[in-house]
C-alpha positions as CSV (number, residue, x, y, z in Angstrom):
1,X,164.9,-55.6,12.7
2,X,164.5,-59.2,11.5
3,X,166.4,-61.8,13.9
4,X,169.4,-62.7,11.9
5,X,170.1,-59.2,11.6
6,X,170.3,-59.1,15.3
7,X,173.7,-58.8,17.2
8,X,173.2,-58.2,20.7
9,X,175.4,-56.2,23.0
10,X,176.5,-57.8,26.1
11,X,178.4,-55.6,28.6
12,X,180.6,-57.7,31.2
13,X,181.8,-56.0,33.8
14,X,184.7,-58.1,34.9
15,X,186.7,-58.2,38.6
16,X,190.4,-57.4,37.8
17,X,191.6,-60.8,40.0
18,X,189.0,-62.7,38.9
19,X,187.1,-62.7,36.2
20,X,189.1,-60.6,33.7
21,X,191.9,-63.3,34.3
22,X,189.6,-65.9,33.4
23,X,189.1,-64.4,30.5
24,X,192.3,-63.9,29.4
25,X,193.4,-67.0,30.2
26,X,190.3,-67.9,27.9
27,X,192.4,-66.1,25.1
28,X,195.3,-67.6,25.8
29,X,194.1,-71.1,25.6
30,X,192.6,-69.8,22.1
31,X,189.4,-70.6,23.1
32,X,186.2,-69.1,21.3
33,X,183.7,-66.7,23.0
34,X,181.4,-64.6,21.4
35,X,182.0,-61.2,19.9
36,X,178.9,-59.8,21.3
37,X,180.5,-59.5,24.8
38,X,182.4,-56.2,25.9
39,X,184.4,-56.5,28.6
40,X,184.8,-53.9,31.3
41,X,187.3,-54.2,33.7
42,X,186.7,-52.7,37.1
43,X,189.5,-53.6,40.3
44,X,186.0,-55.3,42.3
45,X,182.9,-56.2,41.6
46,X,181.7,-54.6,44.9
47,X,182.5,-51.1,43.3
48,X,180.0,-51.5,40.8
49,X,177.1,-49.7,41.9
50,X,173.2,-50.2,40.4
51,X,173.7,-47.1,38.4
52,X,176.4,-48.3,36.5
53,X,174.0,-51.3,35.5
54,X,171.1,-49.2,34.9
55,X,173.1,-47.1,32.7
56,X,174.8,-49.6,30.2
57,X,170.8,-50.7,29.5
58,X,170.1,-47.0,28.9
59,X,172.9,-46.6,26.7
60,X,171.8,-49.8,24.4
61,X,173.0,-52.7,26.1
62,X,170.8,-55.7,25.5
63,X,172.4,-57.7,28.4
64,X,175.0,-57.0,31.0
65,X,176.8,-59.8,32.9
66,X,178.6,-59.3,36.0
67,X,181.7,-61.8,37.0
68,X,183.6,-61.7,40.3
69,X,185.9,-63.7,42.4
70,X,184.6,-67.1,43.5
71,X,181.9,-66.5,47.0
72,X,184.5,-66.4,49.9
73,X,187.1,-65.9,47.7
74,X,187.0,-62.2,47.0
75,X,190.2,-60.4,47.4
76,X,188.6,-57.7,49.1
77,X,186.6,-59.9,51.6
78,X,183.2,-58.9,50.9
79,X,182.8,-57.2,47.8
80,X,181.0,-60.3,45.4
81,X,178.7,-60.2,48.4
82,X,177.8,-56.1,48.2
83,X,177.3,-57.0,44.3
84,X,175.3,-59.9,44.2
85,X,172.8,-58.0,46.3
86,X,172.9,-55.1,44.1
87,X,172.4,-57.1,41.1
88,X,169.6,-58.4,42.7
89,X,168.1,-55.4,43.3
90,X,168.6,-53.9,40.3
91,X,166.9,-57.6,38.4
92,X,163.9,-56.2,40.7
93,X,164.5,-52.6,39.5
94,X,164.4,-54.2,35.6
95,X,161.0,-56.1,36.4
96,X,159.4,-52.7,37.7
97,X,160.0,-51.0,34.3
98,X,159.0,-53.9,32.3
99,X,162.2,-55.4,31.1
100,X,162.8,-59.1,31.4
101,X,165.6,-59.4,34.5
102,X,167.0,-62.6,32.8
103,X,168.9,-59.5,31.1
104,X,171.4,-59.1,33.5
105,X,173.0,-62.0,36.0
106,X,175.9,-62.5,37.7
107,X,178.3,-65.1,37.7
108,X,181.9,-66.3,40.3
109,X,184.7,-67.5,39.1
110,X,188.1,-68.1,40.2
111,X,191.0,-66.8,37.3
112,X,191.8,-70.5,36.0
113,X,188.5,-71.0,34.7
114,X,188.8,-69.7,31.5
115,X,186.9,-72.4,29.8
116,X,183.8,-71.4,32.2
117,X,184.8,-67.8,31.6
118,X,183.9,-69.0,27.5
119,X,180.6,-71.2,28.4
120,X,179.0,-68.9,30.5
121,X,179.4,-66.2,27.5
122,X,177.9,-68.7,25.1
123,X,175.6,-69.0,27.9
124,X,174.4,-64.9,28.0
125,X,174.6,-64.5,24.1
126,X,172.3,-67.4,23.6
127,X,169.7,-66.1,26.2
128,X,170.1,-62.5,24.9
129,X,169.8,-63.6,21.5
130,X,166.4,-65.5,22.5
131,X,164.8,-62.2,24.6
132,X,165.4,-60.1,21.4
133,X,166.7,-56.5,21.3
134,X,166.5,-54.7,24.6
135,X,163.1,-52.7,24.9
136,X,165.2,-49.3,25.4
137,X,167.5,-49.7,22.1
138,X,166.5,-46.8,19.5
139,X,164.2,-48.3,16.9
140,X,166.0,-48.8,14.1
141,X,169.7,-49.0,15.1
142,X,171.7,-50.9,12.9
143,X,174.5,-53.1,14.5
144,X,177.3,-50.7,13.3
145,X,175.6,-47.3,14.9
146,X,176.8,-46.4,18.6
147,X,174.3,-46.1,20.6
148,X,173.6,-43.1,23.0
149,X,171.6,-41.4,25.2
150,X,169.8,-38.0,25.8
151,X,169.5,-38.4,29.4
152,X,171.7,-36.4,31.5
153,X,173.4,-34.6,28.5
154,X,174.5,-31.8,28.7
C-alpha cells in the first residue's frame, strides 16, 4: 500500500463529560478535524480497561487516543488517574510485541476546549500517518474493507 493510499484509523475513546463535549463543541464551532478519527463514547475514561485498547489494535486500528476530563477534574474523582496508568501499561504491553507505543496516548481536557479537542486530532493523524499502517492490519486491506478479527470467534 503506497503512502497516499493510506488512511489511518484512529479510534478515540472519549469521556462522556469531557472529552466527547469537547468535541462536539468542536462541531458546533464548525471546526475541522480529521476524518480518520472514530469516536467512542464511554461515561469515564476509568472504565476503559487495557483490553479494550488491545483489542481496537487487533481489530485494525492504526492508533487509538484516549481523552478524559482535565487531572483533578474528573467527575468521578479518580478515574483519568486509573486510565492514564492503564494506558501506560498497555504503551509498555505495545513495545513488548514490537509495535511503536507512540500508537496510542492519552490526552485531558475540560468540555470547552473544542479547539484543543481539533489540534490534538490533527496532532494523532499526523503521527499515525508518519508510523505507517499498524503492523497487525491484514496485508492488503483497502481503506473501504472492515476490518476483523479471527481471535476469539466463535
Amino acid at each position: 500500500m503506497s503512502e497516499k493510499e493510506f488512511e489511518p484509523k484512529i479510534v478515540a475513546f472519549c469521556c462522556h463529560y469531557c472529552a466527547f463535549a469537547a468535541a462536539d463543541l468542536a462541531g458546533v464551532m464548525r471546526l475541522q478535524y480529521p476524518t480518520t478519527i472514530r469516536i467512542i463514547r464511554i461515561p469515564c475514561t476509568g472504565k476503559l480497561d487495557i483490553i479494550h485498547l488491545m483489542r481496537a489494535f487487533e481489530h485494525g486500528a492504526d492508533g487509538v487516543m484516549v481523552a478524559g476530563c482535565l487531572e483533578g477534574q474528573c467527575h468521578f474523582i479518580k478515574g483519568n488517574f486509573v486510565a492514564r496508568k492503564r494506558v501506560e501499561y498497555a504503551k509498555e504491553l505495545l513495545e513488548e510485541i514490537g509495535m511503536d507505543p507512540n500508537r496510542l496516548e492519552m490526552y485531558n481536557l475540560s468540555s470547552s476546549q473544542g479547539p484543543r479537542f481539533a489540534e490534538i486530532t490533527k496532532d494523532m493523524d499526523a503521527r499515525i500517518r508518519e508510523l505507517g499502517p499498524s503492523p497487525l492490519r491484514p496485508e492488503g486491506s483497502s481503506k473501504d474493507q472492515p476490518q476483523t478479527s479471527k481471535v476469539g470467534a466463535v
